[in-house]
Structures are given as structure tokens and as C-alpha cells.
CHARMM internal coordinates of N, CA and C (Angstrom, degrees):
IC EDIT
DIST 1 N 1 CA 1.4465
DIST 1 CA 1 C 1.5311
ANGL 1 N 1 CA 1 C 110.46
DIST 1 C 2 N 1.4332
ANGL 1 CA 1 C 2 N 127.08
DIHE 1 N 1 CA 1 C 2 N -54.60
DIST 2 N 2 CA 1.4777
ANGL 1 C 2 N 2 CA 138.53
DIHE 1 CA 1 C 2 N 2 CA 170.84
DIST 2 CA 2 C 1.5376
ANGL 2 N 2 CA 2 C 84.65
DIHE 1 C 2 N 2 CA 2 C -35.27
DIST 2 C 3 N 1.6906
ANGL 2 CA 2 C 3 N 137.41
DIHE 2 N 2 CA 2 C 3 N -105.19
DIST 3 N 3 CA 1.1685
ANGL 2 C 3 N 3 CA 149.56
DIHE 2 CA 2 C 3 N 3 CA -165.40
DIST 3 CA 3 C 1.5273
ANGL 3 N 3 CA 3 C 98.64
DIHE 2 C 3 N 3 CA 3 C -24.33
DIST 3 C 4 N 0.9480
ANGL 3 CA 3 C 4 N 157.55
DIHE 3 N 3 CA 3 C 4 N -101.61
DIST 4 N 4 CA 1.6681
ANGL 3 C 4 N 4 CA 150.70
DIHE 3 CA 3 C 4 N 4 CA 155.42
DIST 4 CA 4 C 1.2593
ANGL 4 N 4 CA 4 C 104.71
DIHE 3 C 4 N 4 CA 4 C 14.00
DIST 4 C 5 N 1.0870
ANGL 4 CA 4 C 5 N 119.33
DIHE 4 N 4 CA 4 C 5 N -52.33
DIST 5 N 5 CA 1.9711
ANGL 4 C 5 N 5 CA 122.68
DIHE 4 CA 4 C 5 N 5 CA -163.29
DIST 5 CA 5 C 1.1770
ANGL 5 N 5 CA 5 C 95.47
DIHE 4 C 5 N 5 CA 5 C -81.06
DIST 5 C 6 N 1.5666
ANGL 5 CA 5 C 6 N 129.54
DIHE 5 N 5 CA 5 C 6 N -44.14
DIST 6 N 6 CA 1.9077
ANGL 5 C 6 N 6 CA 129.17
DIHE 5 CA 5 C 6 N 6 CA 172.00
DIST 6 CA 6 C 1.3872
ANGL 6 N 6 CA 6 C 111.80
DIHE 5 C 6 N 6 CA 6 C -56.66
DIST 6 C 7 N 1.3249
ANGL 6 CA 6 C 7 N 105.10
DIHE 6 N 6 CA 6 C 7 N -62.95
DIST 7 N 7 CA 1.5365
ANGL 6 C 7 N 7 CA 114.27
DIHE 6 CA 6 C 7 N 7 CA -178.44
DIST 7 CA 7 C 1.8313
ANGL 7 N 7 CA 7 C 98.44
DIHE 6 C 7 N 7 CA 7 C -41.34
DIST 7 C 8 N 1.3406
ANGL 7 CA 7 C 8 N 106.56
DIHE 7 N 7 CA 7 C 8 N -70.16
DIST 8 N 8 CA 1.4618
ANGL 7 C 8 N 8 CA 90.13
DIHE 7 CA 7 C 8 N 8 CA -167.82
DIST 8 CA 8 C 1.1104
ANGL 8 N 8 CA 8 C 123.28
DIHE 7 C 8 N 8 CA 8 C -46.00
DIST 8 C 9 N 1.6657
ANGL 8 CA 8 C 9 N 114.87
DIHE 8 N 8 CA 8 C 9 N -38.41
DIST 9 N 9 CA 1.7152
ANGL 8 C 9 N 9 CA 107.52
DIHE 8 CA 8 C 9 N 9 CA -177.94
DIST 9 CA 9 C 1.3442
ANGL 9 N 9 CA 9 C 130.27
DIHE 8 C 9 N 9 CA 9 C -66.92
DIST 9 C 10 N 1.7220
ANGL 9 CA 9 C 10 N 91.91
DIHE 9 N 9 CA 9 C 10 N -31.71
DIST 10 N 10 CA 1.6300
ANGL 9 C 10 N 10 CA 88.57
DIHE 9 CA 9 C 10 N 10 CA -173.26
DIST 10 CA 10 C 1.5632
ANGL 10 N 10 CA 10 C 106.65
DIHE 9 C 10 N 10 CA 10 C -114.78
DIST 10 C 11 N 1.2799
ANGL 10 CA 10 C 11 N 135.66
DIHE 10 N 10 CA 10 C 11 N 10.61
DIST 11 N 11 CA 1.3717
ANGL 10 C 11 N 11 CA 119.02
DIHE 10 CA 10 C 11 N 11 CA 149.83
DIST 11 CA 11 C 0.9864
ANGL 11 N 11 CA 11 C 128.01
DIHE 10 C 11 N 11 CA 11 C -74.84
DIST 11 C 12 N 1.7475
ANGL 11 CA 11 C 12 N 120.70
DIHE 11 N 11 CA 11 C 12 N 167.32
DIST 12 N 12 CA 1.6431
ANGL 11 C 12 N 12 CA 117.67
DIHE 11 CA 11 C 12 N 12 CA -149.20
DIST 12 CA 12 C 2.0025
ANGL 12 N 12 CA 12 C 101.48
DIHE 11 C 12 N 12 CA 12 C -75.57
DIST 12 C 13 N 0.8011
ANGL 12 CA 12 C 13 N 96.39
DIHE 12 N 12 CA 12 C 13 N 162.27
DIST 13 N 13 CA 1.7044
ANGL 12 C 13 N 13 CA 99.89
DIHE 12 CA 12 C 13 N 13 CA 177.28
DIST 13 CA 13 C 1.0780
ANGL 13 N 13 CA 13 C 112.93
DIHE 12 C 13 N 13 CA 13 C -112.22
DIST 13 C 14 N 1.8048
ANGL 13 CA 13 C 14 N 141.04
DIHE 13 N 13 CA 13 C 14 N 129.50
DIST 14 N 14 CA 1.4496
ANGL 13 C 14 N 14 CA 118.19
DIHE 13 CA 13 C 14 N 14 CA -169.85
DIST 14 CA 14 C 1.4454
ANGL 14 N 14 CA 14 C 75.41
DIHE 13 C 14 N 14 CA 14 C -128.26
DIST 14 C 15 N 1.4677
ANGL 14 CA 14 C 15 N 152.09
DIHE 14 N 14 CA 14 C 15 N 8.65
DIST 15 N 15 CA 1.1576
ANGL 14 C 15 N 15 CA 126.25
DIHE 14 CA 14 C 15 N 15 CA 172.61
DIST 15 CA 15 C 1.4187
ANGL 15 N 15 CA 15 C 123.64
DIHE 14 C 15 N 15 CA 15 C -74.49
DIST 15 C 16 N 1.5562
ANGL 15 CA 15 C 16 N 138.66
DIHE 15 N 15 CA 15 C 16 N -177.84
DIST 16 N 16 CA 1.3178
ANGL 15 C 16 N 16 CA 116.60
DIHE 15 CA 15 C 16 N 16 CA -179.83
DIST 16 CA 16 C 1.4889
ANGL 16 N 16 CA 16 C 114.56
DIHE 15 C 16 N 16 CA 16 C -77.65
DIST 16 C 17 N 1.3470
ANGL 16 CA 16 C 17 N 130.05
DIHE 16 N 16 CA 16 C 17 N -179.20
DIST 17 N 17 CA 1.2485
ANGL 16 C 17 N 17 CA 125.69
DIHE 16 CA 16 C 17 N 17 CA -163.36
DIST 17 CA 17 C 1.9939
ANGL 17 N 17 CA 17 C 97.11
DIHE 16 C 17 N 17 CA 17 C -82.85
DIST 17 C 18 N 1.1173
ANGL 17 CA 17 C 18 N 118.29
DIHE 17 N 17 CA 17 C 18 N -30.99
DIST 18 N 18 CA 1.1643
ANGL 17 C 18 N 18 CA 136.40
DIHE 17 CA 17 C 18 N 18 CA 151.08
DIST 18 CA 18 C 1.7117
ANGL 18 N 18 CA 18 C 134.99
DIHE 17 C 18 N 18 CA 18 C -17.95
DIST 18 C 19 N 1.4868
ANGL 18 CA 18 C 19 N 80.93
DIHE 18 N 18 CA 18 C 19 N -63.04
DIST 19 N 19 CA 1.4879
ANGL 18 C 19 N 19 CA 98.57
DIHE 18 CA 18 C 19 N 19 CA 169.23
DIST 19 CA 19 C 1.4788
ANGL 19 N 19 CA 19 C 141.76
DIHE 18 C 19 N 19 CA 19 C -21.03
DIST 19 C 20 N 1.1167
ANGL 19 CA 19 C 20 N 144.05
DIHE 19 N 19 CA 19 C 20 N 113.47
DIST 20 N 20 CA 1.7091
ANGL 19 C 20 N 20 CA 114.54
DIHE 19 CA 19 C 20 N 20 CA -175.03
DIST 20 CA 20 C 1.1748
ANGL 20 N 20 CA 20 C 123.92
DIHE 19 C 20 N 20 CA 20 C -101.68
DIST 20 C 21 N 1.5215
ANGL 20 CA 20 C 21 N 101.94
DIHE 20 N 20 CA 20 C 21 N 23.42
DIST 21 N 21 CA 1.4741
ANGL 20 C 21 N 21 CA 114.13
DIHE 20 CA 20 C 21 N 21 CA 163.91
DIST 21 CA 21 C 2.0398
ANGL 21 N 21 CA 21 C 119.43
DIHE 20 C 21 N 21 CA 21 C -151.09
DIST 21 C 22 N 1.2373
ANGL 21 CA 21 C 22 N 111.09
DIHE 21 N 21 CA 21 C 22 N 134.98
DIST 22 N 22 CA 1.5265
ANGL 21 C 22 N 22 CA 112.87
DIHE 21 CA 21 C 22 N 22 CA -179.57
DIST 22 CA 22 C 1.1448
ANGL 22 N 22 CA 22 C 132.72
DIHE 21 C 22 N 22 CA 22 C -62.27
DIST 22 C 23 N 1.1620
ANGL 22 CA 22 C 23 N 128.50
DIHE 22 N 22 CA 22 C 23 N 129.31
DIST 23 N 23 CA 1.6275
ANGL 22 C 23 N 23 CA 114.62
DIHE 22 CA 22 C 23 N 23 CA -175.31
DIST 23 CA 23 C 1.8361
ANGL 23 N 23 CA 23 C 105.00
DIHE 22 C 23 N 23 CA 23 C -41.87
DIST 23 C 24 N 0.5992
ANGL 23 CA 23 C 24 N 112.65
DIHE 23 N 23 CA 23 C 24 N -61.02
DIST 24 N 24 CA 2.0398
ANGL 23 C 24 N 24 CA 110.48
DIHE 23 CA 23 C 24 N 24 CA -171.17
DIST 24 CA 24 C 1.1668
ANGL 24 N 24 CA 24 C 109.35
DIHE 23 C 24 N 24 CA 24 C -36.16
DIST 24 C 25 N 1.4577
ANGL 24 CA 24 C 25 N 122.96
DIHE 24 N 24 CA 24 C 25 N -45.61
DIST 25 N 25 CA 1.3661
ANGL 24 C 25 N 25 CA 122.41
DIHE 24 CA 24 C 25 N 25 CA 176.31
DIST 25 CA 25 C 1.9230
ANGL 25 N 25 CA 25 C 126.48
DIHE 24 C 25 N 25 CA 25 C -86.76
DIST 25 C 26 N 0.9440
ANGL 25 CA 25 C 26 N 98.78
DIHE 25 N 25 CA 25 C 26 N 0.04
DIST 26 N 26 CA 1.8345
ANGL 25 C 26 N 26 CA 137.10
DIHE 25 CA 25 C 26 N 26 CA -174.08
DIST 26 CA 26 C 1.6287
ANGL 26 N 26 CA 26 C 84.99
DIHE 25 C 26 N 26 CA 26 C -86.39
DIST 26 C 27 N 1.1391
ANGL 26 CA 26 C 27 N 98.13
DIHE 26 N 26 CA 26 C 27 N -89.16
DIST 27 N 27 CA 2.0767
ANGL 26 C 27 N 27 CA 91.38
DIHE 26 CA 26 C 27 N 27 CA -179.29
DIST 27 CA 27 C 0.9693
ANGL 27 N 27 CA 27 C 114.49
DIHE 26 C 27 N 27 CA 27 C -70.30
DIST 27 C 28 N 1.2461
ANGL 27 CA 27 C 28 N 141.76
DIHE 27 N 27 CA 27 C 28 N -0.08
DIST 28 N 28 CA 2.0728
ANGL 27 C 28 N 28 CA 132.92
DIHE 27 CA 27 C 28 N 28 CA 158.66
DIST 28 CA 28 C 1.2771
ANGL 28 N 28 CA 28 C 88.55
DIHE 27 C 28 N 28 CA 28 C -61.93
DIST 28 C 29 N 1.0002
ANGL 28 CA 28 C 29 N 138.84
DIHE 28 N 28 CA 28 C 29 N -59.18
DIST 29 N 29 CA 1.6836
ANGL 28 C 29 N 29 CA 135.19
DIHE 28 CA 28 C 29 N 29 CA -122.88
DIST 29 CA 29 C 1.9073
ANGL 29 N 29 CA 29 C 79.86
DIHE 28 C 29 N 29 CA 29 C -105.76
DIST 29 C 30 N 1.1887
ANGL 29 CA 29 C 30 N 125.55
DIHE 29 N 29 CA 29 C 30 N -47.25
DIST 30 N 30 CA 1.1137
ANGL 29 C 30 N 30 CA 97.26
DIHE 29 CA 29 C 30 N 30 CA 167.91
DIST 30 CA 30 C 1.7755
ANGL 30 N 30 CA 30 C 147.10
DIHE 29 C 30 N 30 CA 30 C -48.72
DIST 30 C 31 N 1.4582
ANGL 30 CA 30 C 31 N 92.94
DIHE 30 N 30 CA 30 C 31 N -48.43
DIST 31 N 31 CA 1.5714
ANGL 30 C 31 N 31 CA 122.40
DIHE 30 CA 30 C 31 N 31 CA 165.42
DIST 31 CA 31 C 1.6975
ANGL 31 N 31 CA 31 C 88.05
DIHE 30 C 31 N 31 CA 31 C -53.93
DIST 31 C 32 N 1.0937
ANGL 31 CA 31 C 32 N 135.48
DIHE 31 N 31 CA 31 C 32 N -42.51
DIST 32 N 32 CA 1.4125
ANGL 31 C 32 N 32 CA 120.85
DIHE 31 CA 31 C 32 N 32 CA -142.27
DIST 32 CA 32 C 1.6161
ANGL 32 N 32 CA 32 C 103.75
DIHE 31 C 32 N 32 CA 32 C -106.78
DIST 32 C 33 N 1.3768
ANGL 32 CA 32 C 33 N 127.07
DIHE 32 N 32 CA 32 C 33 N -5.78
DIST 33 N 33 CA 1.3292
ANGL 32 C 33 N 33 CA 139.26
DIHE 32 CA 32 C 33 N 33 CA 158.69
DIST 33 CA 33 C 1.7089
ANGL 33 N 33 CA 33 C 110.89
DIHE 32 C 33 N 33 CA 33 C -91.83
DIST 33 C 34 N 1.4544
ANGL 33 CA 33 C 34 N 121.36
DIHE 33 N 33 CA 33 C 34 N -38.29
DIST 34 N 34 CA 1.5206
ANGL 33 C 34 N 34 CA 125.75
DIHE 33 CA 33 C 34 N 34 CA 167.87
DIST 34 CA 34 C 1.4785
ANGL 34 N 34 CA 34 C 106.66
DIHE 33 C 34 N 34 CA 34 C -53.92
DIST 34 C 35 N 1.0301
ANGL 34 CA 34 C 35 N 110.57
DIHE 34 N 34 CA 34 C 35 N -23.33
DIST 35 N 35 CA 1.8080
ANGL 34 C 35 N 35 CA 105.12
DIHE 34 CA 34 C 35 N 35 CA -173.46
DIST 35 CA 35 C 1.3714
ANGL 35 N 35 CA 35 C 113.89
DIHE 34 C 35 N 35 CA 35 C -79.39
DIST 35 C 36 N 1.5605
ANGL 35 CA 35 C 36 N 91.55
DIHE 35 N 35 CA 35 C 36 N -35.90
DIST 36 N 36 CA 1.4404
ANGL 35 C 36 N 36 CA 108.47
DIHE 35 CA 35 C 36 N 36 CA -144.11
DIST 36 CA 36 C 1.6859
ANGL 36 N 36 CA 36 C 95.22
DIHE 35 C 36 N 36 CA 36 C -88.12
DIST 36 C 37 N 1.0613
ANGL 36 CA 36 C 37 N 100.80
DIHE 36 N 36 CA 36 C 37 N -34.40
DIST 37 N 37 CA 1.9142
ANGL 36 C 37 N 37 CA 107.66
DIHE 36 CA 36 C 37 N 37 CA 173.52
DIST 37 CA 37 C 1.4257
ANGL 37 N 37 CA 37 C 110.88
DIHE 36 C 37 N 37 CA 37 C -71.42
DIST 37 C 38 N 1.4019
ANGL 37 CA 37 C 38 N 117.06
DIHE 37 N 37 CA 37 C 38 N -27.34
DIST 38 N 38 CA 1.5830
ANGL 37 C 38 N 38 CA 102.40
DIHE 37 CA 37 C 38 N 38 CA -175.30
DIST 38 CA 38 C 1.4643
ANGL 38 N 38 CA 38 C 96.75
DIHE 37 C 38 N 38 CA 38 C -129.68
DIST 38 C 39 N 1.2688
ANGL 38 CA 38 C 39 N 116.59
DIHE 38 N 38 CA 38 C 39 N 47.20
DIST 39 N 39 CA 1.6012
ANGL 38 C 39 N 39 CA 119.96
DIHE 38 CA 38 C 39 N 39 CA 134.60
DIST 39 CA 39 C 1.4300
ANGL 39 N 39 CA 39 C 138.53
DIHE 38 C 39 N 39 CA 39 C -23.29
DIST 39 C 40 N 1.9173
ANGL 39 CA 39 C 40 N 87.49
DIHE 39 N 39 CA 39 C 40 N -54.35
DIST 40 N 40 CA 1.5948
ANGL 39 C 40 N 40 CA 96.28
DIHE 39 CA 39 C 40 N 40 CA -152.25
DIST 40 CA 40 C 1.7132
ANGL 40 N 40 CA 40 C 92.67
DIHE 39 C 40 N 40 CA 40 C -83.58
DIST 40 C 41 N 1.8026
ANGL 40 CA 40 C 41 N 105.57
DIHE 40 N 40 CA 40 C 41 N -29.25
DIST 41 N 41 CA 1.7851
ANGL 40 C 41 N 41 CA 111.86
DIHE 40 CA 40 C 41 N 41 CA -170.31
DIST 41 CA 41 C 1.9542
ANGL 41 N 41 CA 41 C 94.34
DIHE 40 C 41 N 41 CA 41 C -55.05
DIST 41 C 42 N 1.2381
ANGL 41 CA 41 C 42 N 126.98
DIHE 41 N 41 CA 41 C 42 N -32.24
DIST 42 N 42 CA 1.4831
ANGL 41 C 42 N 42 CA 131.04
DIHE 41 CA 41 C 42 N 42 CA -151.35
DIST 42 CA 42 C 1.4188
ANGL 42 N 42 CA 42 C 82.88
DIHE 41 C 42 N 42 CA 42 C -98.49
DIST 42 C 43 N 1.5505
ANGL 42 CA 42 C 43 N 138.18
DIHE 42 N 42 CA 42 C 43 N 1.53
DIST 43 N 43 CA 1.8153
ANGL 42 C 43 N 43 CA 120.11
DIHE 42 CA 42 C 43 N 43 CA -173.58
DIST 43 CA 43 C 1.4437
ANGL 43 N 43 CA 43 C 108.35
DIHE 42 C 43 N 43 CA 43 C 49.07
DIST 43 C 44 N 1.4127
ANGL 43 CA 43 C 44 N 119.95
DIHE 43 N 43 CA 43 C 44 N 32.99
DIST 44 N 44 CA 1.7825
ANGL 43 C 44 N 44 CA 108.60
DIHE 43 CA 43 C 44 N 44 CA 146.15
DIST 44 CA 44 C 1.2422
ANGL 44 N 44 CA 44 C 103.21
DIHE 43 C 44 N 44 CA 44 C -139.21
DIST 44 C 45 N 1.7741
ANGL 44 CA 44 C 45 N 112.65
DIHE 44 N 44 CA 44 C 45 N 108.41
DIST 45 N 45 CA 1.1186
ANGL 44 C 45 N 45 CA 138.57
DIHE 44 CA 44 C 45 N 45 CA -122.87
DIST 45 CA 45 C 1.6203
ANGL 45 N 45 CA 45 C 77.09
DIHE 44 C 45 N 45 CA 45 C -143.74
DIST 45 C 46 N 0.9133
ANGL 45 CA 45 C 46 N 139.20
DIHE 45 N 45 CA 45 C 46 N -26.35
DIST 46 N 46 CA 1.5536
ANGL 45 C 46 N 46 CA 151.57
DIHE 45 CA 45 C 46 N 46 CA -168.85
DIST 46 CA 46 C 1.5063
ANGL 46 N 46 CA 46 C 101.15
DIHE 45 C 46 N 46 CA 46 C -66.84
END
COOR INIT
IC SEED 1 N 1 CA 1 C
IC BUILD
């Protein structure tokens, strides 16, 4: 979790300053819904 909380702060940000969320955490949550939807295609369905 610490490593997540760095990453977000100090990697580059390309979203607008606007934004209410950072690119770093924009593709976690992506990566982290892609997984999570094709679980069952990978047989860990658990």
C-alpha cells in the first residue's frame, strides 16, 4: 500500500490538473478491474 501511495505521488501525471484522479491510479484500477473481469477466462474463478 505505502509503494501505491509513492507511486501515486511521485509519478508523472498526464491527466488535467482538473482531474479527480492521477494517471497512476487511473491504470491500477484499470489493471485491477481487467483482472478481475477475466478471472474466470484465466480459471481463477476463486
Amino acid at each position: 500500500a505505502e509503494l501505491c501511495r509513492r507511486l501515486d505521488r511521485d509519478a508523472p501525471n498526464f491527466e488535467p490538473a482538473d482531474a479527480p484522479i492521477r494517471t497512476f491510479r487511473r491504470l491500477l484500477l484499470a489493471k485491477c478491474e481487467y483482472e478481475f473481469e477475466n478471472r474466470i477466462l484465466l480459471g481463477q474463478s476463486t
